[in-house]
C-alpha positions in Angstrom: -74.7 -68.8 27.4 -71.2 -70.4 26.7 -68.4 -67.5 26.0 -67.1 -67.1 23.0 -63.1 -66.4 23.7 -61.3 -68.3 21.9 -63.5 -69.6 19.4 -64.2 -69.2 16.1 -63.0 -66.0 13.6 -63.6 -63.1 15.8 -66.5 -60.6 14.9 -64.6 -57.2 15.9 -61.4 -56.0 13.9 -58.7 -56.3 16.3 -55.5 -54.2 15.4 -52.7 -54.6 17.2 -51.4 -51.8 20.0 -48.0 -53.3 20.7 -47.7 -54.3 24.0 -43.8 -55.3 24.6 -42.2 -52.8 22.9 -39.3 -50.6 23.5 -40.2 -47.0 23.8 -38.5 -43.8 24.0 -39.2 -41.1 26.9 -37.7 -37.6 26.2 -35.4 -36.9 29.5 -36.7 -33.8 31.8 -34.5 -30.6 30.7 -32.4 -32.5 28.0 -32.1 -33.7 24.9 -31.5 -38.1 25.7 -33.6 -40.4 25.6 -34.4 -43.6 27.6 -34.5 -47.0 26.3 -37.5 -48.6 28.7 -37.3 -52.3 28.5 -40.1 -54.3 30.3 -39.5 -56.7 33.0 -38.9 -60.1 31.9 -40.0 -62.8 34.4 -37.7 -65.4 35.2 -40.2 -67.9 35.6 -39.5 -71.2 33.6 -41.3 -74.2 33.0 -40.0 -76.1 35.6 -40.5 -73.3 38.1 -44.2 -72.7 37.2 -46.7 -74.8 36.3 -48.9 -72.6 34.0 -45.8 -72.4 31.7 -46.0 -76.2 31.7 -48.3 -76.4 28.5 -47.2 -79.8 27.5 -48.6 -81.6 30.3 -52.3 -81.0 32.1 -52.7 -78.2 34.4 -51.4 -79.0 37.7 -54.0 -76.8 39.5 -52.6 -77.1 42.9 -49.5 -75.6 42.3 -50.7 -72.3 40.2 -51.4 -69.0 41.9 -52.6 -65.7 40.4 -48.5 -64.5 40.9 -47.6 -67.7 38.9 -50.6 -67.0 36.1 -49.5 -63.2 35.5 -45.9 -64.3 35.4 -46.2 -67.2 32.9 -48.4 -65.3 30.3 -46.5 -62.4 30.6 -43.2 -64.3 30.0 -44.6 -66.1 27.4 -46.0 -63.1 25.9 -42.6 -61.4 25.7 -41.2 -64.4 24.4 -44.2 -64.9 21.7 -43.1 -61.6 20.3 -39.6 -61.8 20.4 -40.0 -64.7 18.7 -41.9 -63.1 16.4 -39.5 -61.0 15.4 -36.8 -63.1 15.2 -38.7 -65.3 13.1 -39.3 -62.2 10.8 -36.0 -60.9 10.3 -35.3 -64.9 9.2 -37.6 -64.5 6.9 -35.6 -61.4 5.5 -32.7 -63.4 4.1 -33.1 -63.9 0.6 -31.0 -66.8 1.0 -33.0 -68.8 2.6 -35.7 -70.7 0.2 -39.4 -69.5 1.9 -41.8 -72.7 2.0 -45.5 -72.7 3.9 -44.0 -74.5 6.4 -40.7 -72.5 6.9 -42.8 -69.5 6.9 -46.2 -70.9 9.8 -44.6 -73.6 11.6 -42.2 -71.2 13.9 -45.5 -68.8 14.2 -47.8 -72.0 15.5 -44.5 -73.1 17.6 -44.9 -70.1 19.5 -48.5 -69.5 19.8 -49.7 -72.8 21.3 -47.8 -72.7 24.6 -49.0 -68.7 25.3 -52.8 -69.7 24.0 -52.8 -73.1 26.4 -51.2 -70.8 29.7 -53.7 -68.1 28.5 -56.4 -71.1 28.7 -56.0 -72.1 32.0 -56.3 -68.8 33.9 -59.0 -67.9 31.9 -60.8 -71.2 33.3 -59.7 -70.2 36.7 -61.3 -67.1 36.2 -64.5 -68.6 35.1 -65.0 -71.3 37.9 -62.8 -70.1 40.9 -62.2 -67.5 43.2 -58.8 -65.1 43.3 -58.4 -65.1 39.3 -60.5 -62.6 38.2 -58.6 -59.7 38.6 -55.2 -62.0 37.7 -57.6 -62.6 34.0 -58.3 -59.4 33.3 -54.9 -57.8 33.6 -53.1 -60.7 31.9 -55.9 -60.7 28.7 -55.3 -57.9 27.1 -51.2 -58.4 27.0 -51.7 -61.8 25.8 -54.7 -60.7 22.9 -52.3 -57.6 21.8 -49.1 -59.9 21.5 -50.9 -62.7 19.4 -52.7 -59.7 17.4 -48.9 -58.8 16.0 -49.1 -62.2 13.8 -52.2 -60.3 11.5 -49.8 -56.6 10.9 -46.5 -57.8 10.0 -45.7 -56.4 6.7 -42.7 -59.5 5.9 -45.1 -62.0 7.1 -48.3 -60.4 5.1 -46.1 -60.4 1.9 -44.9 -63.9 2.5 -48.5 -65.0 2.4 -48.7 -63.4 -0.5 -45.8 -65.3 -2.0 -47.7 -68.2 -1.0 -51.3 -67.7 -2.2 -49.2 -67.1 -6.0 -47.8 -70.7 -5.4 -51.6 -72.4 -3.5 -51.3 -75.4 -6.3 -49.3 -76.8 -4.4 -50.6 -76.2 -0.9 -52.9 -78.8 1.2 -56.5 -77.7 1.7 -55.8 -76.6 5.3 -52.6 -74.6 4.3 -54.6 -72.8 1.5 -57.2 -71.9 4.4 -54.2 -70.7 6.5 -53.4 -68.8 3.5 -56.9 -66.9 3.4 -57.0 -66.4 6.8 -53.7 -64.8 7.3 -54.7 -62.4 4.1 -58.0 -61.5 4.8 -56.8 -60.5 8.6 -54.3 -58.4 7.3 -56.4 -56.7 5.1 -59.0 -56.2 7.5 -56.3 -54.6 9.7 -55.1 -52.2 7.0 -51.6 -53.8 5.4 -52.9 -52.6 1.9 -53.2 -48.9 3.8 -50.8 -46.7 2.8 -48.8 -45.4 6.3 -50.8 -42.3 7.2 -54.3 -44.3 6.7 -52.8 -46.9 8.9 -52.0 -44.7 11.4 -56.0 -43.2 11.1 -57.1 -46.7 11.0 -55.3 -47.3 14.5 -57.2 -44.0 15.7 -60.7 -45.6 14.8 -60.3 -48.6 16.4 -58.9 -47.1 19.8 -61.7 -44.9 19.9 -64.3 -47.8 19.1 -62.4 -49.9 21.4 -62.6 -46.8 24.3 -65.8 -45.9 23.3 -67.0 -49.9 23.6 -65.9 -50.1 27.3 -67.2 -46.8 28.0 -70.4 -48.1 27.0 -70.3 -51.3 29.2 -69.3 -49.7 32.0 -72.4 -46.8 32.3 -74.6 -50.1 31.8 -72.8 -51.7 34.4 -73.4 -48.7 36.7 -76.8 -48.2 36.4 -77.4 -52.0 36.4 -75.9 -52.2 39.9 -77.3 -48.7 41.4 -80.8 -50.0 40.7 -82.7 -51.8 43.7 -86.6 -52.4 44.8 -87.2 -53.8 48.5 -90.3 -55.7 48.6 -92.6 -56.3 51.8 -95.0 -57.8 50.5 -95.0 -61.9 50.6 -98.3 -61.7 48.6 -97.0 -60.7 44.9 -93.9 -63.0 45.7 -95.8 -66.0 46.4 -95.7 -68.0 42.7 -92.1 -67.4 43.3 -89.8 -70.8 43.3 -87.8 -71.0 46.8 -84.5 -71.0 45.6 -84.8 -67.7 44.2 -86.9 -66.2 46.8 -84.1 -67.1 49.3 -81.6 -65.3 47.1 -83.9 -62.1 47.0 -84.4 -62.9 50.8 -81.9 -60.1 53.3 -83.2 -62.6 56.5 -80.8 -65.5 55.3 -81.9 -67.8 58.0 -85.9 -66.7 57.2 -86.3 -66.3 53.8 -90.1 -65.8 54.0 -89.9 -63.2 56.4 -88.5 -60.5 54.0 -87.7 -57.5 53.0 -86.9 -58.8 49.6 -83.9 -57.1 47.2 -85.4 -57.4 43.5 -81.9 -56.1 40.8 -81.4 -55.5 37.4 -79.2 -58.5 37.5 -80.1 -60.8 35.0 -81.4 -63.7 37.4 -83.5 -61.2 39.6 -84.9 -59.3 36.4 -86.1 -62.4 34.7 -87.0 -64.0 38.3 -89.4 -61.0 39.0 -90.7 -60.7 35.4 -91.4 -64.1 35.3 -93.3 -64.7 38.6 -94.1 -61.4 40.3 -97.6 -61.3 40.5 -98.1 -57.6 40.7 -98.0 -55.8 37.4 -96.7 -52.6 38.8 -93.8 -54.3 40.7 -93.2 -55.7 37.0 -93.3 -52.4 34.9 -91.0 -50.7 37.7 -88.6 -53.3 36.7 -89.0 -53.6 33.2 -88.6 -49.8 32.9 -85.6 -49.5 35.1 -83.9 -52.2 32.5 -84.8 -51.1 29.7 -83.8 -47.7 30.6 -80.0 -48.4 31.7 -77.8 -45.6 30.3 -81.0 -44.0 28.8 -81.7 -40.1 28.7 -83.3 -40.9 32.3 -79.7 -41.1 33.3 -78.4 -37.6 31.4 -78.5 -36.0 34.9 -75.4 -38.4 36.2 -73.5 -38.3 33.0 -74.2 -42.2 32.4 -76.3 -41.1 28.8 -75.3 -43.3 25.9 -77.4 -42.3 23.3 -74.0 -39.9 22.0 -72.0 -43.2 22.1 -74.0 -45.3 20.2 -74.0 -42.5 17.2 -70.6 -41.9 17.5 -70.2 -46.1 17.5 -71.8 -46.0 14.5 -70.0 -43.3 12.9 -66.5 -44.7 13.9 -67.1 -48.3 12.3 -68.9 -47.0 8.7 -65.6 -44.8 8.9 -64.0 -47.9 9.6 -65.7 -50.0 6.7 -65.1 -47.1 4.4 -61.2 -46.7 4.9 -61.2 -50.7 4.3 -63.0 -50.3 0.9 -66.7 -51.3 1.8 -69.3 -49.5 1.3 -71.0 -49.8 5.3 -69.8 -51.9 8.3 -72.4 -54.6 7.6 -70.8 -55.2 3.9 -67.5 -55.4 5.9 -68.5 -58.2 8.9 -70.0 -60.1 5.9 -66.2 -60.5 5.0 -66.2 -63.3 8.5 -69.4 -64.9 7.9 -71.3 -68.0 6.1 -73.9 -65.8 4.6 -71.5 -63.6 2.6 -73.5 -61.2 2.1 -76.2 -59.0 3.4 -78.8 -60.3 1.0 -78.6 -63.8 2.1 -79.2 -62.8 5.6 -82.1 -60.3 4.8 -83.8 -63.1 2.7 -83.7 -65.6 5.6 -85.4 -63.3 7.9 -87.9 -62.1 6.0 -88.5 -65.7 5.1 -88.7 -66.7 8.6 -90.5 -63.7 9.7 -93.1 -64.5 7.2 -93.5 -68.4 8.2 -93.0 -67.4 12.4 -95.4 -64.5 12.1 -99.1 -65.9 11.8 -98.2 -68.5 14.6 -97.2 -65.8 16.8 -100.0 -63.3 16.3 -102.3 -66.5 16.9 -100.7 -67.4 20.0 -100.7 -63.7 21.5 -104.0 -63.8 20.9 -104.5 -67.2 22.7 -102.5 -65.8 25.5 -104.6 -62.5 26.0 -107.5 -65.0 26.0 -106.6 -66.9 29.0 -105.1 -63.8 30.7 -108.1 -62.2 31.0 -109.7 -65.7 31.5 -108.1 -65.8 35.0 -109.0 -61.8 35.5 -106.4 -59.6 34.0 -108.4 -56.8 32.5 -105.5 -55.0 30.1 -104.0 -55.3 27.3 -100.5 -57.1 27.1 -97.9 -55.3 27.0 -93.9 -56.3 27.7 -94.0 -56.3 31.1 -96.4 -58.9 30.9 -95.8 -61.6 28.6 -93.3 -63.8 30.6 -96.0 -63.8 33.6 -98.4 -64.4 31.5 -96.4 -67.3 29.4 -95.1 -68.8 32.2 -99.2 -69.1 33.9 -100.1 -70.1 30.4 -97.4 -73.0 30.2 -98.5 -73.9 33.9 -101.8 -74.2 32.9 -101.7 -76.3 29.3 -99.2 -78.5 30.7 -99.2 -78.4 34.3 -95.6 -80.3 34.9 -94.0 -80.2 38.3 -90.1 -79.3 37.8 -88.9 -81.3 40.5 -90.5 -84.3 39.5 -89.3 -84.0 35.9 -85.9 -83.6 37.7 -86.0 -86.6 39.5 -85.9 -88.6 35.8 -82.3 -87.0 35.2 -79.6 -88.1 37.6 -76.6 -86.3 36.7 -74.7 -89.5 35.7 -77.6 -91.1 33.9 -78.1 -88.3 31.9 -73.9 -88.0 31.2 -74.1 -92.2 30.2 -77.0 -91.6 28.1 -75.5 -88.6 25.9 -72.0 -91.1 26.1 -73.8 -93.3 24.3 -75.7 -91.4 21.7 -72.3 -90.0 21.4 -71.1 -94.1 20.6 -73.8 -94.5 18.0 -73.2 -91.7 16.1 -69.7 -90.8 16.2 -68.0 -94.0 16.9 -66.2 -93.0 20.1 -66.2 -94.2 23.5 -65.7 -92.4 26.7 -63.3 -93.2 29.8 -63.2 -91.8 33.5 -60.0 -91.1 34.8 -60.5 -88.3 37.3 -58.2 -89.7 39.7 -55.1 -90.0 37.4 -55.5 -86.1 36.8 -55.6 -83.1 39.5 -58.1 -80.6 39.3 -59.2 -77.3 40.6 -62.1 -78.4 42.9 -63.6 -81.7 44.2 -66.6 -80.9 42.1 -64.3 -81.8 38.8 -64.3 -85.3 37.3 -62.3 -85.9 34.0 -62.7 -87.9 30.8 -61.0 -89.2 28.2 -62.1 -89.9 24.2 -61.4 -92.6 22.4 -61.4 -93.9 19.0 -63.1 -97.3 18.1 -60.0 -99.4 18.5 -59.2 -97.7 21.8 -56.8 -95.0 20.9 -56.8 -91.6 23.1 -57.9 -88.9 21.0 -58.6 -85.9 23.4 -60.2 -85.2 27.1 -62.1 -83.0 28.8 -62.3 -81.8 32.3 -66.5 -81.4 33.6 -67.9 -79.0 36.4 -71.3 -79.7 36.7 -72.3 -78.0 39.9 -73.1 -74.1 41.0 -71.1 -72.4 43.1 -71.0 -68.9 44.6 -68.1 -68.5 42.9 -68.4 -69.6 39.7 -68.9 -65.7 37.2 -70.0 -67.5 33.9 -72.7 -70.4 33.7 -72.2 -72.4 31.2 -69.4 -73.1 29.0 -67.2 -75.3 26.5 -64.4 -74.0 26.0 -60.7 -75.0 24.5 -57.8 -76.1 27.4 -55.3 -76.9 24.9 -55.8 -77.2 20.7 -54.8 -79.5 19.0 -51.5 -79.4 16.8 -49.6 -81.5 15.0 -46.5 -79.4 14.6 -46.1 -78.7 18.5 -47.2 -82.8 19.0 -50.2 -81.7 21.4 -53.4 -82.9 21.7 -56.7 -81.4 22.6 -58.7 -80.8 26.0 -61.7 -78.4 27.0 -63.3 -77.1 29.7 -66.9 -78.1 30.1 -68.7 -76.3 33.1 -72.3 -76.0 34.4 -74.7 -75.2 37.4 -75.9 -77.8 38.4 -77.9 -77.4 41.6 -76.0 -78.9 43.8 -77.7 -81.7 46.0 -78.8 -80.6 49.3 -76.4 -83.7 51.4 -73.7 -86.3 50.1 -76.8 -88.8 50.2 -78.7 -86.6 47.9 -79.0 -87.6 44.0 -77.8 -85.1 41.5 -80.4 -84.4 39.3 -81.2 -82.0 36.5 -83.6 -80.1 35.5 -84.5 -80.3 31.7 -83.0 -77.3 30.3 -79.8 -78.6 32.2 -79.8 -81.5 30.0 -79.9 -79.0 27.1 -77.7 -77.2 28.1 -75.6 -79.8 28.4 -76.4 -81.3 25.1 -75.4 -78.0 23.7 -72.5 -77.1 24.9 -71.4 -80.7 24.4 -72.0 -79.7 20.5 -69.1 -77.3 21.3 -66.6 -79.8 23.0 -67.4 -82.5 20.2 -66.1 -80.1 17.0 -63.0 -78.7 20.0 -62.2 -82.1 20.5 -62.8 -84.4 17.6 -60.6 -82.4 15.5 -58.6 -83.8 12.6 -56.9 -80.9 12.0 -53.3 -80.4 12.4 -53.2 -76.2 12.6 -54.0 -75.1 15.6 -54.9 -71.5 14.2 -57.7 -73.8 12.2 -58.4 -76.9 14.3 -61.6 -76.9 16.6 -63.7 -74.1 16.9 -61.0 -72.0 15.6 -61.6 -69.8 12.5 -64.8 -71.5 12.0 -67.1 -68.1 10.5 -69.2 -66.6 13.4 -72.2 -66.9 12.3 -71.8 -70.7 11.5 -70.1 -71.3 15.3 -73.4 -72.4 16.8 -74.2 -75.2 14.4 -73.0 -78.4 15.8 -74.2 -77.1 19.7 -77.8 -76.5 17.8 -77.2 -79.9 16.6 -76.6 -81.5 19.8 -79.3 -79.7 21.5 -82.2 -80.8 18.8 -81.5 -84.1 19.5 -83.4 -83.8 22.7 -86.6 -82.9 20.9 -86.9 -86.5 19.8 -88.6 -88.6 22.6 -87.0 -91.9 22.4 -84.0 -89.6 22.8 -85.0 -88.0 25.6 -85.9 -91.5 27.3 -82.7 -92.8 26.9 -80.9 -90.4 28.7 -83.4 -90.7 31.7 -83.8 -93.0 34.5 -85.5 -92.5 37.9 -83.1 -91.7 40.7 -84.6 -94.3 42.7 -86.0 -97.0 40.7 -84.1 -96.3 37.5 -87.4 -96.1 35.5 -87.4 -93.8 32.0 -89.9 -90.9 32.5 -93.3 -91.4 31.5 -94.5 -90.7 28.0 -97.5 -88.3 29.1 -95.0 -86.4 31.7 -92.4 -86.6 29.0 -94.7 -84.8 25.9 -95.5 -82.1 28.3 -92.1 -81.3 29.4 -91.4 -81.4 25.6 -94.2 -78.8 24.8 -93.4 -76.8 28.1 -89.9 -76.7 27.2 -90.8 -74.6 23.6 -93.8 -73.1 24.8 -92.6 -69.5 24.3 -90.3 -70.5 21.5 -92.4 -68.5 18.5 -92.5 -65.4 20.6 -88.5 -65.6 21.3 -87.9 -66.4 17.4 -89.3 -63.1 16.3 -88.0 -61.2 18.8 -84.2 -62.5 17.6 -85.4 -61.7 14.3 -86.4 -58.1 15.6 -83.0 -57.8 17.1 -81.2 -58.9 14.3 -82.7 -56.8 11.2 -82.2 -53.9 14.2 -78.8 -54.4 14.0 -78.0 -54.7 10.7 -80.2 -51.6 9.5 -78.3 -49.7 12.5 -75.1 -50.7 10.5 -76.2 -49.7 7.2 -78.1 -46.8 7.6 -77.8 -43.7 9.6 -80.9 -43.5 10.5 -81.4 -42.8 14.4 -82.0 -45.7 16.1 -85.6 -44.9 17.9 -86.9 -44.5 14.2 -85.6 -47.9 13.5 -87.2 -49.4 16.2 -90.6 -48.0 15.4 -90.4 -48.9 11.8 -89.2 -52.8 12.8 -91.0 -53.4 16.2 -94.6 -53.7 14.5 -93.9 -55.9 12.0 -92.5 -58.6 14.2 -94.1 -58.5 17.4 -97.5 -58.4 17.9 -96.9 -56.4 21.2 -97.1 -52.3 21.3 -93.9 -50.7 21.4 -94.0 -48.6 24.8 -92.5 -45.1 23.7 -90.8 -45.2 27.2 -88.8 -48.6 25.8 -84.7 -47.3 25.2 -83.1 -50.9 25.2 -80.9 -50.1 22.5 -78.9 -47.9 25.1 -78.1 -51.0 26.9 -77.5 -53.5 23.9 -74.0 -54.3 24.4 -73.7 -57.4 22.0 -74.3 -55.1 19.3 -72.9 -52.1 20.3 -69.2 -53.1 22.7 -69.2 -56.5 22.4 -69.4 -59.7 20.1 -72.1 -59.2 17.6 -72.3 -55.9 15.9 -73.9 -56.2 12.5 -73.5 -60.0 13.5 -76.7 -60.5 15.7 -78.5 -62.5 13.1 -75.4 -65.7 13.7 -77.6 -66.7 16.2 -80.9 -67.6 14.1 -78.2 -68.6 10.8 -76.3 -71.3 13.0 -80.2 -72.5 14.3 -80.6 -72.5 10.4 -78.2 -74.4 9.1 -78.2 -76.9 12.4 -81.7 -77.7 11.6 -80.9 -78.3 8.0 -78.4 -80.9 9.5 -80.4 -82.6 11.9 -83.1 -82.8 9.6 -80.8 -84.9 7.3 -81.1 -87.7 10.4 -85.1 -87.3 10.3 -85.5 -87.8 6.9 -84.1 -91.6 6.9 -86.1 -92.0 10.2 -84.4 -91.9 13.8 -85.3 -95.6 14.0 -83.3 -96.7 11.2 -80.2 -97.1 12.6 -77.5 -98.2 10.2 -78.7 -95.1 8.5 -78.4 -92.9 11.3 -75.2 -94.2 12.1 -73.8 -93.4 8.5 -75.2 -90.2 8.8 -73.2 -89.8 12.1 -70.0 -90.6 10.7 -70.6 -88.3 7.8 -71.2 -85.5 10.5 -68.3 -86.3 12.5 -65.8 -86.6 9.6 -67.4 -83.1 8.2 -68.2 -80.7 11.0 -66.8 -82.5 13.7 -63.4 -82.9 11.8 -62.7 -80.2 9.8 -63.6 -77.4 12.0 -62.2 -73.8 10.8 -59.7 -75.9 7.8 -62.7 -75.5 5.4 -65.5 -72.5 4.7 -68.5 -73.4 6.4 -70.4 -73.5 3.1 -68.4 -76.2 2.1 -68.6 -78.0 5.3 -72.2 -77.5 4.8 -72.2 -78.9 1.2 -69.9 -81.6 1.7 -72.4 -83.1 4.5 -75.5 -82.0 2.4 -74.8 -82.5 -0.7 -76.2 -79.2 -1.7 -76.6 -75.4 -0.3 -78.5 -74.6 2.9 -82.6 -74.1 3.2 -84.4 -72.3 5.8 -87.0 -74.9 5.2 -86.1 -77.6 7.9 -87.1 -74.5 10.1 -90.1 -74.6 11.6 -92.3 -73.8 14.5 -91.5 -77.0 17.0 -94.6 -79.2 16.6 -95.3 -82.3 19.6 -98.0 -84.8 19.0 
C-alpha cells in the first residue's frame, strides 16, 4: 500500500522533544556550565538544490550530504523562526489578526515540508537515501511538532476561536485544528502533568520501535530451503526465480522461502505441500511470540505495557479509554458509530462467507484434499478455486493494458468527470531516473493547475511499492503550487521492443492511488496545513482512492482503458467478466477478516482484557475458520500496536464505506447517462477533490450527498 507520511491528521499523539535547542552540560569538577549550540549549515538556496523549494527538484544536483544539510538548516531555521515569530506575538502593541498570527507559521513550514518531500521520495524510489531519510526525519517531524506546544501561539488561537464570526471557513478549521492538537498534547495540563505526559509518550514511542524491531529480527532470521521442484511447480516464474539461489538456473534449486511479505504470500498462495505451508504460516504468525522468550525477542510484555501507557495517556487527557480519545481525529466520532457499522456489515458479509467456505471445502476435497480447512490453507485453496471457476491466463489479460493506454484511458475518465486535461512535459523537467515521465494538469480553459512526476516500473531498488504522495502543497500565502509523487512496479518489459503492460490489479492500483493524487493536487485550498490530503480525518483518507478504484468494477469502464498491445482491440467481454469476478474472488473472506482485525483493535483499546481472550471471543464469530491455539499474530501486529492505526484499524472498511456511498451516487443516475455523470463529477471534484482537510469530512460527505453516510451501498461485489 501507499504510505501514509504526510497525509491526512495523524493517528498517534506526537509531542514534541525539542530538537534544536540550547542545553546546559554541568562542567567536570566545577560549578559552569556550557552553552551547546548546534551546527548551523551554511548551505543556501543557491548552493543546494534541496533548499530550492520554489522551483522542481533538480535531482541531478542533490546528494544525501546536500539532503541532510538542507533539512537540517531549514529545520534550525523553522524553529528560530518560530520563536521569533512568538516573542512578536508577545507585544501587546501590536493588534493580533488570523493572518498576523498563521501566515509567518505557514511561511516557514512550506519550504522545510517540500525539502523534507523530496528526500523522502529519494528514499522511496532510489538508492543511497535511505539512511540520509531516516536520520533527517525525525529532526524535521520534532521541529514542525513545536507549532502544536507553544503556550503564546495556543492562547492566540484561543483569542481567535472567541472572534471565529469573522473568520473564513478554512481559517475557522485552522482554528480547530491548532486547538484540538494542543489539547491532545497537554497545553490545558498543568506543568508537572505535562512533564508525565512527555514520559508516556517517550516510553510509547520507545516501546513502539522496540516492538518493530524484535518483528523485524525474527522476520529476517527465519529461512526454509526447498529441494523439491514438485511442491513448487504451480509457482509463477518470476517468483520462483526470486526464491531460486542458481540465478542463472532457476529451476535447478535449492529454493530460499522468507517471512518477507512477497515470499510468505508467494508460498501460501502456491505451494502445493500443506506442510511446507503450515511451517510457514506458523513461523509468521509466531514473530516475537513466546516461541522467541529464549532470545529475548518476546513481545507479549510490550503489547500490555502498550496498552497500559496509552489508556494512561487517554486518562491524563480527560477520556475515559484510548479508543474515546483517537475518536477525537476521526469521521465516525465516536465508538458507537464504528461498532454499529461492523456489526452491520458483519451481519450482511457473514452468510455469504460461511456459504462460500463451504463451497471451497467442497471443491478442495473435490480435487483430493481430505482435511479440514484451516489458515494455512485457504489462499491455496482460493487461489485453485478462482483458477478453476474462471480459468483466466494473467498474461493474456495483461496484454489488453499497455502502460500508456491504460494512463490515456484513466486521462480521459479523468476529462469527463473532473473537467481537466492532462499534458506531458517530461523533457522540460529533470528527474531522478529515466524510468520518470512528468505531467501537468490543467483546467478547462488551459490554465496550469498542478503536476505530478510518475514511476511506473520495479526496480531493485525501489523499498515502497506503491505510492501518491505530496512533492510540494499548495499555498497561497507562500505563492506555490502543488506536485506529487506517483510511483509503481510495474514489471518492467523484458527489451526496449517489449510493450509495457499491466496486470489488472496494476490498473487498480493505479486507479487508486490516482484517487490520492486527484484530492493532493486538485486542491482549492489556500492553507497548506489544510489543502490536499492534509488534516483530512484518518479514517476518511481512503475515500476518494476507494473512489477511483471502484470505478474499475464497471465494464465499459474497464474497456475503455484497454487496448491490445498489438492490434489495439478492447479485451473481450467473456475474458473481461472473468477477470472482474477473479479479481474479487476472495473479497468476502478479506472483508471479515478486516472486520476481525478491526473490532480486535478497538476492544484491545478499551478493555484490559488479555489479548488471546479477545481473539477467541471475536475469531468465531467472523470467520468460519478454527482458530489454531498455536495462532499469536497479535505479537506481530504493528499497525496497531507501533505504528499508524492503533484503535484506528477500522479507517480502512469506514473510507470503503463512505467511498461506496459516493460512487453509488454515479450508479443511481446510470453510468450511461452522461450529462448526469458529468454533474456528478463536478460536484465530487468541487467537494472532495477541492476542499480536502478545510472542511470535516462529514460535511464534505453531506455537502456531496445531501444527507449522512449509509453502510448500505456496501455490498458483496455481484458480476453478471
Amino acid at each position: 500500500m501507499a504510505s501514509a507520511l504526510g497525509r491526512g491528521r495523524a493517528n498517534p499523539i506526537n509531542l514534541s522533544l525539542r530538537l534544536w535547542k540550547l542545553f546546559l552540560r554541568q562542567a567536570s569538577g566545577s560549578n559552569s556550565y556550557y552553552v551547546l549550540l548546534p551546527e548551523i549549515p551554511p548551505d543556501t538556496p543557491e548552493t543546494n538544490a534541496v533548499m530550492r523549494t520554489d522551483q522542481l527538484p533538480q535531482f541531478s544536483e542533490i546528494t544525501p550530504q546536500k539532503s541532510v544539510a538542507a533539512c537540517a538548516k531549514l529545520a534550525i531555521e523553522y524553529e528560530t523562526k518560530l520563536e521569533n515569530h512568538v516573542e512578536s506575538l508577545k507585544d501587546l502593541k501590536q493588534e493580533r489578526t488570523f493572518d498576523s498570527l498563521y501566515n509567518p507559521l505557514e511561511e516557514i513550514a512550506v519550504p522545510l515540508n517540500t525539502a523534507w518531500a523530496t528526500v523522502k521520495n529519494l528514499n522511496y524510489a532510489t538508492d543511497g537515501f535511505h539512511r540520509t531519510f531516516s536520520r533527517i526525519h525525525p529532526q524535521v517531524e520534532r521541529a514542525k511538532n513545536e507549532r502544536w506546544v507553544n503556550e503564546t501561539l495556543y492562547n492566540g488561537f484561543k483569542e481567535m476561536e472567541a472572534n471565529s464570526a469573522n473568520l473564513s471557513e478554512p481559517q475557522r478549521r485552522l482554528v480547530d485544528l491548532y486547538l484540538l492538537e494542543g489539547r491532545l498534547n497537554g497545553m490545558e495540563l498543568a506543568a508537572a502533568d505535562r512533564r508525565r505526559l512527555v514520559e508516556i509518550l517517550k516510553l510509547i514511542s520507545d516501546e513502539g520501535s522496540n516492538f518493530r524491531n524484535k518483528v523485524r529480527i525474527c522476520t529476517e532470521m527465519f529461512t526454509h530451503d526447498i529441494t523439491d521442484m514438485n511442491i513448487l511447480e504451480e509457482m509463477p516464474w518470476p517468483l520462483l526465480a526470486q526464491m531460486s539461489k542458481d540465478k542463472d538456473d532457476p529451476t535447478r534449486g535449492p529454493w530460499r522461502a522468507t517471512l518477507q511479505q512477497v515470499s510468505y504470500q508467494s508460498m501460501m498462495t502456491y505451494c502445493s505441500d500443506r506442510l511446507t505451508r503450515w511451517n510457514m504460516w506458523y513461523a509468521y504468525h509466531n514473530r516475537a511470540s513466546h516461541i522467541h522468550a529464549s532470545k529475548f525477542l518476546n513481545n507479549n510484555k510490550l503489547i500490555d505495557s502498550l496498552r497500559i501507557h496509552r489508556s494512561d495517556l487517554a486518562q491524563m487527557l480527560g477520556y475515559d479509554n484510548f479508543v474515546e480519545m483517537s475518536m477525537e481525529t476521526k469521521m465516525a466520532n465516536s465508538v458507537e458509530n464504528v461498532l454499529s457499522m461492523i456489526e452491520t456489515l458483519k451481519t450482511r458479509f457473514a452468510p455469504i462467507l460461511w456459504e462460500e467456505m463451504a463451497q471451497l471445502q467442497d471443491f478442495a476435497v473435490s480435487e483430493g484434499f481430505d482435511h479440514q480447512l484451516q489458515m494455512w490453507d485457504i489462499p491455496y485453496w482460493q487461489r485453485r478455486q478462482e483458477e478453476h471457476l474462471y480459468g483466466i491466463d494473467k498474461s493474456k489479460v495483461s496484454e489488453y493494458f499497455p502502460v500508456n493506454t491504460v494512463l490515456l484511458g484513466l486521462f480521459n475518465l479523468c476529462t469527463k468527470l473532473f473537467d481537466i486535461t492532462f499534458e506531458e512535459v517530461t523533457p522540460e523537467v529533470e528527474t531522478w531516473h529515466s524510468d520518470v515521465r512528468f505531467f501537468n494538469i490543467l483546467d478547462n480553459s488551459g490554465n496550469h493547475i498542478s503536476s505530478f512526476f510518475f514511476d511506473p516500473f520495479s526496480r531493485p531498488e525501489k523499498t515502497t511499492s506503491l505510492y501518491m504522495d505530496m512533492g510540494r502543497e499548495r499555498s497561497d500565502i507562500v505563492g506555490v503550487w502543488p506536485y506529487s509523487y506517483l510511483s509503481m512496479k510495474i514489471p518492467r518489459p523484458p527489451s526496449a521492443n517489449d510493450p509495457a503492460l499491466m496486470r489488472f490489479e496494476d490498473v487498480q492500483n493505479l486507479f487508486q492511488e490516482f484517487g490520492h493524487g486527484l484530492q493532493q493536487l486538485l486542491t482549492t485550498v489556500p492553507y497548506s496545513e489544510i489543502s490536499g490530503q492534509k488534516n483530512v480525518e484518518w479514517d476518511a483518507l481512503q475515500v476518494c482512492a476507494k473512489f477511483m478504484r471502484m470505478w474499475l468494477t464497471v465494464p465499459s469502464v474497464v474497456k475503455s482503458v484497454s487496448g491490445h498491445w498489438n492490434s489495439g482491440e478492447p479485451i473481450p467481454d467473456e475474458l473481461l467478466s472473468n477477470t472482474l469476478k477473479a479479481s474479487f474472488h476472495t473479497y468476502n473472506f478479506d472483508m471479515m477478516y478486516q472486520l476481525y482485525v478491526s473490532a480486535f483493535d478497538l476492544e484491545i483499546y478499551m478493555t484490559s482484557t488479555q489479548w488471546k481472550a479477545i481473539m477467541m471471543q471475536l475469531w468465531e464469530t467472523f470467520l468460519p475458520v478454527p482458530l489454531d491455539e498455536k495462532d499469536c499474530l497479535p505479537c506481530s501486529m504493528m499497525p496497531i500496536f507501533c505504528e499508524l492505526y492503533p484503535a484506528a484499524y477500522y479507517s480502512h472498511k469506514w473510507s470503503e464505506m463512505i467511498a461506496a456511498d459516493v460512487f453509488a451516487a454515479f450508479a443511481e443516475v446510470g453510468f450511461d447517462n452522461q450529462k448526469e455523470i458529468q454533474a456528478l463529477g463536478r460536484r465530487f471534484r468541487e467537494t472532495y477533490l477541492s476542499l480536502g482537510g478545510s472542511v470535516p469530512a462529514s460535511e464534505v460527505f453531506r455537502r456531496f450527498r445531501g444527507r449522512d453516510p449509509s453502510t448500505e451501498a456496501l455490498q458483496p461485489p455481484s458480476f453478471t
